[in-house]
N, C-alpha and C positions, 0 to 999 in steps of 0.2 A: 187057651188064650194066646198062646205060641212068645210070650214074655220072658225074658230069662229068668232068672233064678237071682234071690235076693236075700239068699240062708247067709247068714254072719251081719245083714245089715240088720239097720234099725229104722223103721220108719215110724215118723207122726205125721198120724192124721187128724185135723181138727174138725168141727160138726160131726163128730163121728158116732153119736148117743141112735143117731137113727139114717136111714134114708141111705142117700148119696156115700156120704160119711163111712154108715157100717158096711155098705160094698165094699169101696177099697180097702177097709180094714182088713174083710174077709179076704179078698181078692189076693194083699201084700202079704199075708200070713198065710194063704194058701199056694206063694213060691217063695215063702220060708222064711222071712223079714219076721224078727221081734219088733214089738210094736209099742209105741206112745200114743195112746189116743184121748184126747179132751174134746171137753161139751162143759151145758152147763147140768146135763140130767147124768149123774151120778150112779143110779140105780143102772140105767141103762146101760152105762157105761163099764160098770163089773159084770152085768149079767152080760155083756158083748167080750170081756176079758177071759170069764169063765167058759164061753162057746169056745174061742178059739185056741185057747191054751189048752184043753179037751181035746181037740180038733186035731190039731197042727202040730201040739206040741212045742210053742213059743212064748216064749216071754213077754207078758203083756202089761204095762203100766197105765195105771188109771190118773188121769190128772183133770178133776173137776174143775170149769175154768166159765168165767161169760168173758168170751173175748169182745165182746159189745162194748164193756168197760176200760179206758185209757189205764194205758200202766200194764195190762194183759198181755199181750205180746214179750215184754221185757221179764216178766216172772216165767212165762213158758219157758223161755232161754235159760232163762236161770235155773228153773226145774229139770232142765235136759241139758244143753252145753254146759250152763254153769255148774254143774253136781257132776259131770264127768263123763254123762251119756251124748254119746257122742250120736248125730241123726244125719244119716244118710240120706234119709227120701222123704221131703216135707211136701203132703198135703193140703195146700190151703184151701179146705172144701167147707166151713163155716161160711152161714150167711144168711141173709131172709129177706123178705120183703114184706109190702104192706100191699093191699089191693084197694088203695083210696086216692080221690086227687089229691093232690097237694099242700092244697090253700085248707083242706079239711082234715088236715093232719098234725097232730100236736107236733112242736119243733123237737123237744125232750128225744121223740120215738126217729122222726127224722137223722136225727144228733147219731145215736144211736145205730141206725141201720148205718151209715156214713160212715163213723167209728168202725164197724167190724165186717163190711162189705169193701172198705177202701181203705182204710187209715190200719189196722189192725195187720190185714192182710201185706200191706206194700210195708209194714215194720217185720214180720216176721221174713217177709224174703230178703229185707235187708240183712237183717240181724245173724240170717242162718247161710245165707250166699256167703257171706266173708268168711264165717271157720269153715264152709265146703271148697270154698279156693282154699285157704289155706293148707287144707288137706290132701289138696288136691285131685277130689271126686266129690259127687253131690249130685241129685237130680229136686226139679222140686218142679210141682203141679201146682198152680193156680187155678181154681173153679170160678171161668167167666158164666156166658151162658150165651144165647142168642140175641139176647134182646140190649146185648152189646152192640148190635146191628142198625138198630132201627131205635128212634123214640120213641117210647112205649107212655101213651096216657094213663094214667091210674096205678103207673110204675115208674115215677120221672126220675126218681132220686134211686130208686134199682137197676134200670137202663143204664142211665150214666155213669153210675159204679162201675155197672160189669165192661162199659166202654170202656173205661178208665184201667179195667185190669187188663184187659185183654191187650191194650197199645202197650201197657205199661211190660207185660209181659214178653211181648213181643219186641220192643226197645231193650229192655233188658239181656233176651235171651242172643239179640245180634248183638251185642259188647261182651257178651263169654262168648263170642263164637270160637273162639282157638284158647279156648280152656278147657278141662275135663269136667266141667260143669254143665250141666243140660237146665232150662227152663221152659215151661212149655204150660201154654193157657187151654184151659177147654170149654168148648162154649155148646154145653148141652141144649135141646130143645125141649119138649113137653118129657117130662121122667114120672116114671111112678116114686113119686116118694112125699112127704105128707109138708110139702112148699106150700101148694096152694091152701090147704086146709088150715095152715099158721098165718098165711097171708090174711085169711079171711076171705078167700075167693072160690067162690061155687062155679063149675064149668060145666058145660052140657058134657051128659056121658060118651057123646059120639067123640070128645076131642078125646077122651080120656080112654079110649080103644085104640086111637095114634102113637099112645106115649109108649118110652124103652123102658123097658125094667132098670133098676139101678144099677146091678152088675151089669146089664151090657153095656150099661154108659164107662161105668168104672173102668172094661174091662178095654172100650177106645182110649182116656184119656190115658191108664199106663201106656198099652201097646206106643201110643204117639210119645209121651214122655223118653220112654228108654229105646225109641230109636231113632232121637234127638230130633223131633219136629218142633215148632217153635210153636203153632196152634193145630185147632182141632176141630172141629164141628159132629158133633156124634150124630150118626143118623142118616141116610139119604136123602131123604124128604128134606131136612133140615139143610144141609146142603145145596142144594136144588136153589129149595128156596129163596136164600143166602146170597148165592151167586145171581138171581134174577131179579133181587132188589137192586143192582146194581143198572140197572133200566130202567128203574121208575124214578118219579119225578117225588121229590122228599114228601112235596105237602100229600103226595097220596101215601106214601109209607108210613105215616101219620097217621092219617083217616084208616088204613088199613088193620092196623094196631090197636085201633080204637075202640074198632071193630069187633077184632078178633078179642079184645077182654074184658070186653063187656063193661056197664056200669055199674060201680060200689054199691053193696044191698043196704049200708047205711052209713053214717057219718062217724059210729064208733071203731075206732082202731082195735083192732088183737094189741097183745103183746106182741114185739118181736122177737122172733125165733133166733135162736145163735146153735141150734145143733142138738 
């Protein structure tokens, strides 16, 4: 992955129980980072402690957690700054979505995605930027995604999230620019990892022969992190793309989108996912 070395730090990652999440786990722990990882699946989360403390040989803390829930953010802190664990390299990689329109989606699950896709997220990079200035080092990853890009039908209230992390990220990380703090957003495209099957969204198998594996996505958004980029877009294609929506005309970026994700197979919501 050609990333430095990260033995003596400490990194949390959150949604880490699966997917995206246990990438970077593995990823941090495979250039030497002891690690904090929370979710709200528990089981998964020591059977992921127990691989890589096996593995690597590091220190692994398990902190079951629904960041979906207010007051979450503030107990993480308290579970790791405030107890004396001090975190080097915060993954903000928790998050979900729903594959329904709108107006057919209960508020409660809405509330909820909002809380820990946008609200959750922008408290924890508050909360952990201030004692990484303090410290004076720090790196922390924000997981946008692409559809930061574009409005997404059947994803309004996930679109605009991940909009929202990614400026915010990107605003944030130019006011530490002459700081030893790094921030830096990633805005993955189609990923193997089990998003859409939580979402409640069935894809044709052809789009799902396009998609990266989870480490290779992980192994963009560190590389970009720790050599101070401020965003990311994993992928070629995804790139590509990205950059030649910037020639179309919005109301077709729309229709495009629309397109591309098909319509909801029925009016029941999943649960949402937090990791």
């Amino acid at each position: 992955m050609g990333t430095t070395s990260q033995k003596g730090r400490t990194a949390l990652v959150t949604g880490a129980s699966s997917g995206l999440g246990a990438a970077f786990a593995r990823r941090l722990a495979g250039l030497g980072a002891d690690l904090v990882i929370t979710a709200r699946r528990a089981d998964n989360l020591r059977a992921l402690a127990g691989e890589l403390e096996a593995r690597h040989g590091v220190k692994v803390t398990v902190i079951a957690l629904d960041l979906s829930e207010p007051g979450a953010a503030a107990r993480l802190h308290d579970e790791t700054e405030g107890a004396g664990r001090a975190v080097d390299v915060l993954i903000n990689n928790a998050g979900g979505g729903l594959h329904q329109d709108f107006a057919d989606t209960p508020w409660e699950k809405i509330a909820h995605q909002i809380q820990l896709n946008v609200v959750t997220l922008t408290e924890l990079t508050h909360r952990f930027v201030k004692v990484m200035l303090a410290r004076g080092r720090g790196h922390i990853l924000n997981v946008s995604s692409i559809g930061a890009y574009t409005p997404t039908p059947t994803y309004a209230t996930y679109s605009a999230g991940k909009a929202f992390v990614r400026d915010f990220t990107e605003a944030v990380a130019y006011e530490l620019r002459d700081t030893p703090v790094r921030v830096c957003s990633l805005c993955p495209g189609g990923t193997l990892t089990e998003f859409h099957q939580a979402a409640g969204h069935t894809l044709p198998g052809i789009f799902k022969a396009t998609f990266m594996t989870a480490d290779a996505c992980a192994d963009v958004g560190l590389a970009a992190l720790f050599s101070g980029r401020r965003n990311v877009i994993s992928g070629l294609f995804n790139k590509i793309s990205m950059f030649l929506l910037r020639f179309m005309p919005r109301r077709a970026i729309v229709w495009i989108s629309a397109l591309t994700m098909g319509r909801p197979r029925s009016s029941t919501t999943p649960a949402l996912p937090s990791g």
